[in-house]
C-alpha positions as a printed Julia matrix, in Angstrom:
689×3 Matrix{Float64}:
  60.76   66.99   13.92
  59.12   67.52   10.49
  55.73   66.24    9.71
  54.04   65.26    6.02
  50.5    65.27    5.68
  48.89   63.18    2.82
  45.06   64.01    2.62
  43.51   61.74    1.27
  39.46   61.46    0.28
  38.17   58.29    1.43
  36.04   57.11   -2.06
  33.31   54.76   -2.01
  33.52   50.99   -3.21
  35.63   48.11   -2.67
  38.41   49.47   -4.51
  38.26   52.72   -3.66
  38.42   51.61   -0.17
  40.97   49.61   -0.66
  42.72   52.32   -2.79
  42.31   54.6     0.34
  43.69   51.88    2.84
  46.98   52.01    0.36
  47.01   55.8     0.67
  46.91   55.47    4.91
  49.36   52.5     4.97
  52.0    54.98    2.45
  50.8    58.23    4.44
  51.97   55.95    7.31
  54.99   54.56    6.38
  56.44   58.25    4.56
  55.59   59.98    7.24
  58.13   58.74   10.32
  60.77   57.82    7.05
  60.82   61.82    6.3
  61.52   62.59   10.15
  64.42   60.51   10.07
  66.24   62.87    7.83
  67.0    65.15   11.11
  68.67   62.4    12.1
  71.1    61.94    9.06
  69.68   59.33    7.14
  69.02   59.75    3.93
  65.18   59.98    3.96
  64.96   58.48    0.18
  66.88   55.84    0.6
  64.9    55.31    3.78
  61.41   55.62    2.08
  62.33   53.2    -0.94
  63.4    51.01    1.84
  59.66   50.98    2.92
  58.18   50.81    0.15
  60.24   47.65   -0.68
  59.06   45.81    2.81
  55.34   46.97    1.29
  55.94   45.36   -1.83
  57.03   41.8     0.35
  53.52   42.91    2.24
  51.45   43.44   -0.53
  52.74   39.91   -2.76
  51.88   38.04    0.49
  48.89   39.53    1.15
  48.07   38.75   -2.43
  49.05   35.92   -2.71
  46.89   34.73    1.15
  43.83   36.64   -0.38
  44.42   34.46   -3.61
  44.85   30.6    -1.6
  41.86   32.07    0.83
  39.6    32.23   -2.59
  41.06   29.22   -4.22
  40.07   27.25   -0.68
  37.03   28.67   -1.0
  36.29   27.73   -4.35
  37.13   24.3    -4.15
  34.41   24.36   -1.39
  32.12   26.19   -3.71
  32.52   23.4    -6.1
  32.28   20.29   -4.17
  29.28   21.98   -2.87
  27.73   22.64   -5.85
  28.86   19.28   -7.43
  27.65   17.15   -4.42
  24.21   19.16   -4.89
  24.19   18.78   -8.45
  24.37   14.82   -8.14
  22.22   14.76   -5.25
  19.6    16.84   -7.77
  20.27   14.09  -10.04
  20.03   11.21   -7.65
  16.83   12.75   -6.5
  15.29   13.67   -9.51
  16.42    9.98  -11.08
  14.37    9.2    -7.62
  11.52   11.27   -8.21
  11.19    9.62  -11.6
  11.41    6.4   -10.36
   8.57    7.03   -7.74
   6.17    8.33  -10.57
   7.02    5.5   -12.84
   6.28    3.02   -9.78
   3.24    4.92   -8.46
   1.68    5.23  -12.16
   2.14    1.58  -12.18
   0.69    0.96   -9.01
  -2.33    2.73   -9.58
  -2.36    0.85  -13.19
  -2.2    -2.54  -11.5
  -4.81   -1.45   -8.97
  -7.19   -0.41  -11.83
  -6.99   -3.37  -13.65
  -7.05   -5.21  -10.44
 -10.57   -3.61   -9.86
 -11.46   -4.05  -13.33
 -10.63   -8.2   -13.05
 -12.61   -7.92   -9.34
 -15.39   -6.85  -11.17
 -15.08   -9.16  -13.84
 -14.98  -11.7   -11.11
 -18.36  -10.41   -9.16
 -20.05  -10.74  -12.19
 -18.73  -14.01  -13.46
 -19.93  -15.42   -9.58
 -23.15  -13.94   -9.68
 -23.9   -15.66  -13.12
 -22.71  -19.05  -11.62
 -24.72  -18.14   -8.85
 -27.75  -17.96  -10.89
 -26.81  -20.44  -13.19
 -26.79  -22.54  -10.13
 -29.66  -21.63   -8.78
 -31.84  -21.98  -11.9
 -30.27  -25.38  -11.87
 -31.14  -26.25   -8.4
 -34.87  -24.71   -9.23
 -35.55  -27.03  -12.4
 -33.89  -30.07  -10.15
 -36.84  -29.28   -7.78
 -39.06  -29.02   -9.74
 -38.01  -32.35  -11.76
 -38.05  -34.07   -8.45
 -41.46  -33.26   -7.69
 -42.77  -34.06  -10.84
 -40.88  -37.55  -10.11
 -42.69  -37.72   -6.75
 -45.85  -37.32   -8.48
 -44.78  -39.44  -11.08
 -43.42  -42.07   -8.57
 -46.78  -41.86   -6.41
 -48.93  -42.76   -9.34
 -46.8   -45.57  -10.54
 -46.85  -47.32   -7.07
 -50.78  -46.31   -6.16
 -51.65  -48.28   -9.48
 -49.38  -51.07   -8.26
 -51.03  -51.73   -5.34
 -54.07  -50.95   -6.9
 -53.7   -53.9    -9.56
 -52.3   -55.92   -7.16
 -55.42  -55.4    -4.92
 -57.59  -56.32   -7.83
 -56.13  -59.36   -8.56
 -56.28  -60.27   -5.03
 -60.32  -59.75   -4.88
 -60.53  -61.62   -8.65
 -58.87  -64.34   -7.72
 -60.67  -65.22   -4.85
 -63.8   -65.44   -6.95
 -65.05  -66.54  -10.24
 -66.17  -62.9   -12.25
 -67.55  -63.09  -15.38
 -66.29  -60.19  -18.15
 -69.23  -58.15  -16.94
 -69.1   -58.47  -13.19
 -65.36  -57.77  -13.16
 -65.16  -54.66  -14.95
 -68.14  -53.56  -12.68
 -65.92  -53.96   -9.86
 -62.85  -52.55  -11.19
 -65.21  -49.54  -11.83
 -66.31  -49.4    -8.41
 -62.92  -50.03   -7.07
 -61.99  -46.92   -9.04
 -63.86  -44.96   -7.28
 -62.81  -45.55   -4.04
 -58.8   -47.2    -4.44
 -55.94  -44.49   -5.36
 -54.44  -45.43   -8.42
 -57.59  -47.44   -9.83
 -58.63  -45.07  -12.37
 -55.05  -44.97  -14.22
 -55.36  -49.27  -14.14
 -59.37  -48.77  -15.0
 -57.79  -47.23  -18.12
 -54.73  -49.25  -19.4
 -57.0   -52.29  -18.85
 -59.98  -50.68  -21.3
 -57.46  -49.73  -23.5
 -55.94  -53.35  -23.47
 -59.09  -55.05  -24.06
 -59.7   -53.16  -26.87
 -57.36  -54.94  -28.9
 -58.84  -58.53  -27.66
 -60.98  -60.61  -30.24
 -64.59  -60.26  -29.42
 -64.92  -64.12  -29.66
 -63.34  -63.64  -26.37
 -66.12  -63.49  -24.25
 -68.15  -66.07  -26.32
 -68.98  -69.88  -25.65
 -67.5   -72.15  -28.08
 -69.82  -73.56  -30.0
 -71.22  -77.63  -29.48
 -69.33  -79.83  -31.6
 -70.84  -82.67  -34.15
 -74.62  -81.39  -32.99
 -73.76  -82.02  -29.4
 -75.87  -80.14  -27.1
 -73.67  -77.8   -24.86
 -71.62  -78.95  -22.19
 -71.9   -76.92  -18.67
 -69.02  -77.49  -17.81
 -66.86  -75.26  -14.63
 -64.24  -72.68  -15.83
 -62.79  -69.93  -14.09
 -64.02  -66.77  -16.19
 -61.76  -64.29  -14.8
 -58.45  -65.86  -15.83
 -58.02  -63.92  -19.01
 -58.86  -60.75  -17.03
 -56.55  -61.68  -14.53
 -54.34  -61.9   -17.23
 -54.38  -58.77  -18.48
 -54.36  -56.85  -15.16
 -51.0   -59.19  -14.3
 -49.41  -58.02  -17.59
 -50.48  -54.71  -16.64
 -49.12  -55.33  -13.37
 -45.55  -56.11  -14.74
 -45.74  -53.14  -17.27
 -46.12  -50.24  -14.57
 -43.74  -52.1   -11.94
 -41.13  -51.82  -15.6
 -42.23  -48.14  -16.12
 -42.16  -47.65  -11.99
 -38.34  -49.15  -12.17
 -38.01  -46.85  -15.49
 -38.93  -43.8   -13.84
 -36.48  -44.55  -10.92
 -33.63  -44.9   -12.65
 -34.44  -41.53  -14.52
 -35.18  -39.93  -11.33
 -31.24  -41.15  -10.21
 -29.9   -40.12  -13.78
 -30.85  -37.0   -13.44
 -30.02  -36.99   -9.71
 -26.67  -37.88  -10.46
 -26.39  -35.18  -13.11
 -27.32  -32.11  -10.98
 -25.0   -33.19   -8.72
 -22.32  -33.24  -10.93
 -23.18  -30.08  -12.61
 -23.51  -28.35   -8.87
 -20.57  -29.9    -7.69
 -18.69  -28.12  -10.43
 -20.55  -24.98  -10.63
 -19.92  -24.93   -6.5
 -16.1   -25.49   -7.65
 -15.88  -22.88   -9.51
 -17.34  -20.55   -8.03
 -15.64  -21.68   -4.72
 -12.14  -20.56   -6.88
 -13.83  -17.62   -8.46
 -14.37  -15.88   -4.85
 -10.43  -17.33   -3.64
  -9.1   -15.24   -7.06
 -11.07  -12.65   -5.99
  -9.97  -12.4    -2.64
  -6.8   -13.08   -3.27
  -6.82  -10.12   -6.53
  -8.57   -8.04   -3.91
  -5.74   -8.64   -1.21
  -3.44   -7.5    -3.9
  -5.35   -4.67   -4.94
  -5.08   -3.07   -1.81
  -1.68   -3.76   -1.5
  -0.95   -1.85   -4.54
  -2.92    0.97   -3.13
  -1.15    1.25   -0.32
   2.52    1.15   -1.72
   1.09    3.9    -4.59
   0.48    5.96   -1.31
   3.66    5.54    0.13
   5.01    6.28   -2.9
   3.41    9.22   -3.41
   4.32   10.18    0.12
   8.08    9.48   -0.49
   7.74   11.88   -4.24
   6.32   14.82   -2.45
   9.22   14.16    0.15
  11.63   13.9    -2.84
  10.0    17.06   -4.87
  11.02   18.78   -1.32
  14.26   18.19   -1.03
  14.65   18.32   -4.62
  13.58   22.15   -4.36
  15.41   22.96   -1.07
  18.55   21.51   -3.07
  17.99   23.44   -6.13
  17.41   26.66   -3.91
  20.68   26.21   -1.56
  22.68   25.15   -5.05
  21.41   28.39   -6.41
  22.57   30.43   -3.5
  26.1    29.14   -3.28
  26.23   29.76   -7.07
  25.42   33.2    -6.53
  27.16   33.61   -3.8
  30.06   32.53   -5.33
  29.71   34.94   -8.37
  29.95   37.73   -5.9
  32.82   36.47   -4.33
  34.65   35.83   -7.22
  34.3    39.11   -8.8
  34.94   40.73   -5.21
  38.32   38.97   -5.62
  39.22   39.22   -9.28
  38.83   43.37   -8.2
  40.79   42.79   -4.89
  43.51   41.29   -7.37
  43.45   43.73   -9.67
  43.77   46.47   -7.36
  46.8    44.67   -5.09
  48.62   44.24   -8.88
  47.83   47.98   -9.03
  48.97   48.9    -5.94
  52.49   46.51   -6.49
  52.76   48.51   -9.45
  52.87   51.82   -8.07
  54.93   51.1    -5.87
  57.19   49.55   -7.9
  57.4    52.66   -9.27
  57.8    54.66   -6.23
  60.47   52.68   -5.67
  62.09   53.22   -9.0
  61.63   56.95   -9.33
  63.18   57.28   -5.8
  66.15   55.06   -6.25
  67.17   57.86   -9.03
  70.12   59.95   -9.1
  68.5    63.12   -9.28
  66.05   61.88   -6.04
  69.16   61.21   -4.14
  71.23   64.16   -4.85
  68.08   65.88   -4.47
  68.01   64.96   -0.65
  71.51   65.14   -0.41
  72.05   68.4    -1.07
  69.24   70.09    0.35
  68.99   68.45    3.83
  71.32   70.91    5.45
  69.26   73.38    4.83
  66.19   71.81    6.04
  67.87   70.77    9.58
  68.81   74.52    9.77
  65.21   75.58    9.4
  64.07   72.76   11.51
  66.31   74.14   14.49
  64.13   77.15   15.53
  60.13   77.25   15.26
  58.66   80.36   14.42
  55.85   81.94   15.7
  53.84   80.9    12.61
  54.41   77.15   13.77
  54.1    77.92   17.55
  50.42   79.52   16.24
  49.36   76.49   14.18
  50.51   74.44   17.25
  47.82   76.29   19.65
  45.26   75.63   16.45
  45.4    71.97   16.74
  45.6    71.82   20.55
  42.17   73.62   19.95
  40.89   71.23   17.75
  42.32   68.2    19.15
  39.86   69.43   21.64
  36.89   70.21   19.77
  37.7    66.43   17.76
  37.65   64.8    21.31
  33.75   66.87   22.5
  32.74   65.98   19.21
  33.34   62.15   19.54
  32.42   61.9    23.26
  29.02   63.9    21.99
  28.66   60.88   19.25
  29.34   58.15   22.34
  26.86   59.22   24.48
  24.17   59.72   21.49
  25.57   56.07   20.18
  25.9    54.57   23.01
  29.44   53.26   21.94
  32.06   51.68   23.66
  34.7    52.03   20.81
  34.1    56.06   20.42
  34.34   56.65   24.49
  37.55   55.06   24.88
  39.13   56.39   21.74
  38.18   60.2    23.61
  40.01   59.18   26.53
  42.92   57.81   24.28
  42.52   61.12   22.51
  43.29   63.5    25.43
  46.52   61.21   26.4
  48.53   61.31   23.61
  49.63   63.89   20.92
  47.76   65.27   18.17
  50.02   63.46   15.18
  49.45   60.43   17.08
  45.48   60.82   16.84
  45.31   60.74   13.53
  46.86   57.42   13.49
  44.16   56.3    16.23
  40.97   57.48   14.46
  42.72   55.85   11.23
  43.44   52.21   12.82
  40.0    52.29   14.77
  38.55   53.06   10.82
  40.16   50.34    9.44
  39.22   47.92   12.8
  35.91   48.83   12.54
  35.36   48.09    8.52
  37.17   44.49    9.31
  34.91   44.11   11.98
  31.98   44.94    9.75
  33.64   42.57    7.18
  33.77   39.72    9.56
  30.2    40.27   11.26
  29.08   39.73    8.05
  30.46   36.78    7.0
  29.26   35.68   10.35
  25.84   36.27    9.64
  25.7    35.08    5.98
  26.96   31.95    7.62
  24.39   31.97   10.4
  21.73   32.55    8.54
  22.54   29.53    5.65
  23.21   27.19    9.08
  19.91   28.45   10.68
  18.49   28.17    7.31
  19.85   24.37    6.56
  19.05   22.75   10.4
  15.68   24.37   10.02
  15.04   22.7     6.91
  16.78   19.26    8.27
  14.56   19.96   11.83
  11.01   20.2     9.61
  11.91   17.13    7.26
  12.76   14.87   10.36
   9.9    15.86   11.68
   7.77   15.2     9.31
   9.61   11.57    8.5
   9.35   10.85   11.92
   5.6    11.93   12.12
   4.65    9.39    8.91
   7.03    6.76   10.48
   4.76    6.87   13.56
   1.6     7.22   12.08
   2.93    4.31    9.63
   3.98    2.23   12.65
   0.68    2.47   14.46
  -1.26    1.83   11.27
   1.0    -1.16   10.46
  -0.06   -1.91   14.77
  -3.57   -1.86   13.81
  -3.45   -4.01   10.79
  -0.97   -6.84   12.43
  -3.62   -7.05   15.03
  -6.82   -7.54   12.91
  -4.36   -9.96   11.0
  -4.11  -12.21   13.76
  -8.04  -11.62   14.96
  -8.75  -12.76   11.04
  -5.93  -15.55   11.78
  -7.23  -16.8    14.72
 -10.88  -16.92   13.49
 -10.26  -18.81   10.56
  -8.52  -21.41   12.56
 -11.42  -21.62   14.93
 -13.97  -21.85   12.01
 -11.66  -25.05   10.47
 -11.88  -26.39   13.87
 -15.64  -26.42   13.55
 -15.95  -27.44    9.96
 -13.21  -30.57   11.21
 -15.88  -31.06   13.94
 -18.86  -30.88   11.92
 -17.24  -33.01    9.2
 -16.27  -35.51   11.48
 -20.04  -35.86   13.15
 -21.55  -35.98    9.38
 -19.11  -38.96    8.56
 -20.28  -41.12   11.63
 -24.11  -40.23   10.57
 -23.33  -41.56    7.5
 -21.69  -44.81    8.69
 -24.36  -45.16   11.0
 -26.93  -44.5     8.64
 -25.87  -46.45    5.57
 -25.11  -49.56    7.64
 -28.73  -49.47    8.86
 -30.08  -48.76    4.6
 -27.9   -51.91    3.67
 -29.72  -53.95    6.57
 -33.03  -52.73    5.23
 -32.55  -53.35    1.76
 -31.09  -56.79    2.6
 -34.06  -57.43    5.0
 -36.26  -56.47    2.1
 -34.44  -58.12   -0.72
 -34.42  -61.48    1.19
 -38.15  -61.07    2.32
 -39.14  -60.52   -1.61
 -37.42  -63.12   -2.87
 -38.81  -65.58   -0.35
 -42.56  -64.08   -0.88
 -41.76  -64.84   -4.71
 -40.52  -67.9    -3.84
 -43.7   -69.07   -2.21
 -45.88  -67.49   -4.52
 -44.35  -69.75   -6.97
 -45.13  -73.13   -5.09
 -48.64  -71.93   -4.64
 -49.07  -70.97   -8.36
 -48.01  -74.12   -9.47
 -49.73  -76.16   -6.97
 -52.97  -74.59   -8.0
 -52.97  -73.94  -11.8
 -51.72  -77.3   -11.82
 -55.06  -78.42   -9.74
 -56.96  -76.58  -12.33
 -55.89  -78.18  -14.93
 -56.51  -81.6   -13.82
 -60.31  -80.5   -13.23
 -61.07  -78.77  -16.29
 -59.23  -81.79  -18.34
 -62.34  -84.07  -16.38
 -65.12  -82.91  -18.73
 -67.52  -83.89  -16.21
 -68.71  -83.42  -12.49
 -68.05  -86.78  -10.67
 -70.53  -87.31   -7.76
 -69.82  -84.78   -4.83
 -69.19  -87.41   -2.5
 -66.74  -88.68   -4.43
 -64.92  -85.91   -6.15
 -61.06  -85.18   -5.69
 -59.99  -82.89   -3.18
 -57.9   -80.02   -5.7
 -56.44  -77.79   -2.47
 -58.96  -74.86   -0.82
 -59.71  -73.3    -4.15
 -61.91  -70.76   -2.68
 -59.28  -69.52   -0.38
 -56.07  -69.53   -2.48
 -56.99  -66.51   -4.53
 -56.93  -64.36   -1.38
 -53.88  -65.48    0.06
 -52.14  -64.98   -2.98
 -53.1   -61.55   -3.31
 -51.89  -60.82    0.13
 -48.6   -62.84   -0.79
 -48.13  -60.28   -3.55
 -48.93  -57.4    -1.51
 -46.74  -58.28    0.88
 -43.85  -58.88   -1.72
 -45.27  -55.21   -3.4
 -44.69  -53.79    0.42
 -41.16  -55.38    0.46
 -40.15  -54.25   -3.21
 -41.37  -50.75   -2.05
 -39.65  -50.56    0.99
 -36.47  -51.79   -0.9
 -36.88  -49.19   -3.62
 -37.83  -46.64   -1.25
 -34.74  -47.03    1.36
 -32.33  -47.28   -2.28
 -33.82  -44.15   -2.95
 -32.87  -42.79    0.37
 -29.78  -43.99    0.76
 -28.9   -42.67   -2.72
 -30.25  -39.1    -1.63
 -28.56  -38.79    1.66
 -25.06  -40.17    0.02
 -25.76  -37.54   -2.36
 -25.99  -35.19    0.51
 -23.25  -36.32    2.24
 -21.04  -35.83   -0.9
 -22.13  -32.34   -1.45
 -21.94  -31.56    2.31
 -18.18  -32.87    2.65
 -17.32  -31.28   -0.79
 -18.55  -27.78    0.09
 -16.86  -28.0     3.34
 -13.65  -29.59    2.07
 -13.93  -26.53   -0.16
 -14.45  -24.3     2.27
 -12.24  -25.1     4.47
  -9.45  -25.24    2.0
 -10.25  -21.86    1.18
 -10.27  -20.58    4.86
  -6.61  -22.44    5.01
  -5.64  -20.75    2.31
  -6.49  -17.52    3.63
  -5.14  -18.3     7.25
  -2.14  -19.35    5.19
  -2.12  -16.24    2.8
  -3.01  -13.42    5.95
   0.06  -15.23    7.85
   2.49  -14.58    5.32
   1.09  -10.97    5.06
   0.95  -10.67    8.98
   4.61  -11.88    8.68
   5.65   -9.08    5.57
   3.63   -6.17    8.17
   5.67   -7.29   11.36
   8.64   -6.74    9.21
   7.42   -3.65    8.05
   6.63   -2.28   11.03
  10.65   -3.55   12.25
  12.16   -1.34    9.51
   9.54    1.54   10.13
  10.83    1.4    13.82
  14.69    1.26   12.71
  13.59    3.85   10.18
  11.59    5.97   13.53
  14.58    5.39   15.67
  17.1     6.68   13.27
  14.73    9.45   12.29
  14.9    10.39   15.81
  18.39   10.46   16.43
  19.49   12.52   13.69
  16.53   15.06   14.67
  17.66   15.22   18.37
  21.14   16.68   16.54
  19.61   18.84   14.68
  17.79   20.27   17.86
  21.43   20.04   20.01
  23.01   21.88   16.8
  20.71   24.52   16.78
  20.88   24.63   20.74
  24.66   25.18   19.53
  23.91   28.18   17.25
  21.55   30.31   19.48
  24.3    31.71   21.34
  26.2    33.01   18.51
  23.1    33.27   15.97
  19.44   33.76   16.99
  20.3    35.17   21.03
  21.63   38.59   20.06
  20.09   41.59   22.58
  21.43   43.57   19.39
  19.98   43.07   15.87
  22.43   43.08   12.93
  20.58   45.51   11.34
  20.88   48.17   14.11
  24.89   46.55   14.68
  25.68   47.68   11.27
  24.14   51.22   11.09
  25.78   51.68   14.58
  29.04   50.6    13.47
  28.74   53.08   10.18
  27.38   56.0    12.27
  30.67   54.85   14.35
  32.81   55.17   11.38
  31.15   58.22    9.65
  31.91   60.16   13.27
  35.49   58.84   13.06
  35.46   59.84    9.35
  34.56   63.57   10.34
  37.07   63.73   13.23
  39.68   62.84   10.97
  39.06   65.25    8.11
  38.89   68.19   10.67
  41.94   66.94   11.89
  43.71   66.14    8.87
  42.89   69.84    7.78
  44.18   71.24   10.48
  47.39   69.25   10.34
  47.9    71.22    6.76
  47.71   74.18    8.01
């Protein structure tokens, strides 16, 4: 048989390579199509034959190549799309997230600024309040004072009247004794000095004997000196009870007024400290979501980034590809072209006639072999050998299991037939470079991807479960709070309820008094009056006599000497009664008072504490439900992390448990192809000899 030998140098590049596969596959294909000639086919008509099943080949493998790449750019584009809107989503997230953290922290600053507003608007109440409650003191003192005067000269004037009624004091002897009583009696001096000042404005004819009338000598007659004194000191009597009563009812005015005015400063203050808990409360609140919002953009910036990156990379990647492929194309339309050629120059006349007429002759020579061919026959026998030393050499040093068997296949079959060997195990070992590398490009973006998805679960599921045992925390010192504020209502209820049957008690026993009182006054006055008229009218009658009758015979006119004295006491004991009625008024009028403010502040207070129980429940209530969707959140979280782990369990095998790295794979593999390279030049050049 006759053998054709196309040498062909293998250049470097994808299309050269490619360019050098076309040479092989039409080396290849010419070759056994010119050793049919010997067999009396026409070996042009068989070659354009060939070359017509490689045209087929090449338009389908073309046209594979071109729906592989169109595949994978519609992959390449919904990828890049669905990153591209999940960029926008994320950055129309991350947006969102500032806008609503900027606001938080806004609304938390002008919370604190209103707090502050607030602690200073309470502390000036507060002082306002106590200044208030200060100047009431002191007003109430002065009252006391004021109150302690009034009531000393009361009884001091009624004592007076008492001792100058029982006997008959001239001008002289009575203000001696009012000036001795003044030394010794509290409230004497202040009635020592109205009654000066009183008789100051009396005629001084006052204290003179009228004069005899017609000549008469003067008439010794018996008058009661002290009446006009008496007088006076009863006048002065009702003036300071008047100013006593006067300065009582200011003292209850004014009373009254400070506890209106600290009823409503309590009030408001009372709602200053419920806004301020209440903005406080909020304040916090605000904080907290402006943290978890913060915490959510850094998460969003993240996978913003890691989107952007991978986005990026497929980009890129796919610009490689699609020139690789444009090239590919080109070269496969080049290749279709030539051998569209071939085909035409071959299926010429001159071609045909050509082999027609010349085959004879070339069976004739191809019926003997000379010793020229029998030599070059030994040659690559020889080499054949030194090819198959050379590669086993190469698959010891390489340690290759490709290169060993290929010597073995070497030394069983012919040396035509090695060629094709070294040339197929080429072209295996490029598409199994090829191939390992798409492997790894996709390992390492899958490695890369459930890395990333492994160390953002994590971290979710990390904040979830601090965030769930934070939310833990602050449910349980909600319901401590809760719980205590119900217990101090309780107590306030308690307390309230114990002040309110005091004050029953108390006020029924202040009405009995001031009854008691009331009715014993009115029946003192009552017999002071009977005894007042019975004696001035007595008096009268003996003064209108103008003479003494004889003492054996005069009219009895009631114990003169005695009444005096037991009207005094009668008008003490009506003072003592007025007093104690004033004084148990006053009393009752102070501990109402206190009562008011005590079951106002804690009405107040305890509305406030409900308010808060009420408030912290609905915020215990929003936590638990928190803390539900944190655990749906956790749970979830969880899940998808557990595949990521099983996925990546998955891709050891293939990806990350290799005893081989890729790096030494590949420069094995080309040290494996540049040894096959060099076997088959040496024996392609043998083959042309």
């Amino acid at each position: 048989s006759s053998h054709v030998w196309l040498v062909v140098a293998c250049p470097v590049g994808p299309q050269g390579q490619m360019k050098f596969a076309m040479s092989l596959r039409l080396g290849a294909l010419l070759a056994p199509a010119l050793a049919l000639a010997s067999q009396g086919v026409t070996p042009a008509q068989q070659v354009v034959s060939m070359l017509g099943n490689m045209q087929v080949t090449g338009v389908a493998a073309k046209e594979e190549e071109k729906k592989t790449f169109d595949k994978y750019a519609r992959w390449a584009d919904e990828q890049s799309k669905d990153l591209a809107l999940e960029i926008k989503d994320t950055s129309a997230k991350i947006e969102e997230l500032i806008a609503f953290a900027t606001k938080a922290d806004s609304d938390a600053k002008e919370l604190g600024n209103q707090i502050s507003g607030l602690d200073a608007e309470i502390d000036k109440l507060e002082k306002e309040k106590q200044e208030a409650t200060d100047d009431r003191k002191e007003q109430h003192e002065e009252y006391l004072k004021v109150s302690q005067d009034y009531s000393e000269s009361v009884e001091a004037l009624q004592q007076a009247i008492s001792v100058l009624s029982s006997q008959d004091y001239d001008r002289a002897q009575a203000e001696s004794m009012l000036q001795k009583m003044a030394r010794t009696v509290p409230g004497m001096p202040r009635v020592l000095a109205a009654f000066v000042q009183e008789q100051q404005g009396v005629s001084s004819g006052f204290l003179q004997q009228r004069a005899p009338v017609d000549g008469a000598p003067a008439v010794s007659g018996y008058e009661f000196q002290s009446s006009k004194i008496l007088d006076t000191l009863k006048a002065l009597l009702d003036k300071f009870r008047g100013e006593l009563g006067d300065v009582n009812e200011a003292e209850a005015n004014e009373a009254h007024a400070f506890s209106m005015a600290e009823l409503h400063l309590s009030n408001t203050i009372s709602a200053d400290r419920r806004d301020n808990e209440e903005k406080t409360v909020e304040r916090a609140k605000r904080m907290q979501e402006s943290a978890q919002a913060k915490g959510e953009l850094a998460i969003a910036k993240d996978d913003k980034a890691a989107d952007e990156k991978l986005k990026e990379e497929i980009d890129a990647t796919f610009a490689v590809k699609k020139g690789a492929f444009e090239e590919n194309q080109q070269v496969r339309a080049a290749e279709l072209e030539a051998i569209g050629k071939a085909v035409e120059i071959l299926s010429s006349a001159d071609v045909q006639a050509g082999y027609s007429k010349h085959i004879a002759l070339e069976q004739q020579h191809a019926s003997g072999m000379s010793f020229l061919q029998l030599r070059r026959s030994h040659r690559r026998v020889g080499t054949k050998d030194r090819v198959s030393e050379f590669l086993s050499e190469k698959a010891a040093a390489l340690k290759s299991k490709t290169l060993t068997k290929l010597v073995s296949d070497i030394s069983a079959n012919p040396f035509a037939k090695v060629i094709d060997m070294i040339e197929t195990l080429i072209e295996k070992l490029k598409e199994e470079a090829a191939s390992e590398a798409d492997h790894k490009a996709w390992c390492d973006k899958e490695l890369k991807s459930n890395k990333q998805k492994r160390k953002d679960k994590t971290a979710q599921a990390e904040k979830l479960m601090a965030e769930i045992e934070s939310l833990t925390s602050t449910i349980a010192e909600m319901a401590e709070s809760i719980e205590e504020l119900a217990k101090e209502q309780a107590e306030l209820q308690t307390a309230m309820t114990e002040a309110t049957t005091i004050r029953t008690d108390e006020k029924a026993k202040n009405e009995v008094a001031v009854k008691d009182a009331a009715a014993g006054a009115a029946a003192v006055e009552r017999a002071l009056a009977v005894l007042k008229d019975f004696y001035e009218a007595q008096s009268a009658a003996f003064v209108q006599q103008g003479h003494k009758q004889v003492p054996e015979l005069a009219a009895y006119k009631g114990l003169q000497s005695e009444n005096g004295g037991v009207i005094g006491m009668l008008e003490v004991v009506m003072s003592d009664f007025n007093r104690l009625k004033t004084e148990t008024e006053a009393n009752e009028a102070a501990a109402a008072k206190e009562y008011a403010d005590f079951m106002a502040s804690s009405e107040a207070t305890k509305k406030e504490k409900h308010d808060s129980e009420f408030k912290l429940s609905l915020d215990k209530d929003e936590t638990e439900f928190k803390k539900s969707q944190a655990e749906k959140d956790l749970k979830n979280t969880q899940e998808e992390l557990a595949q990521a782990n099983n996925y990546y369990n998955e891709l050891m095998p293939s990806c990350v448990q290799v005893h081989v790295s890729f790096e030494e794979r590949v420069k094995g593999r080309n040290e494996e192809i540049a040894a096959l390279h060099e076997a088959w030049t040496t024996l392609d050049h043998k083959s042309q000899e």
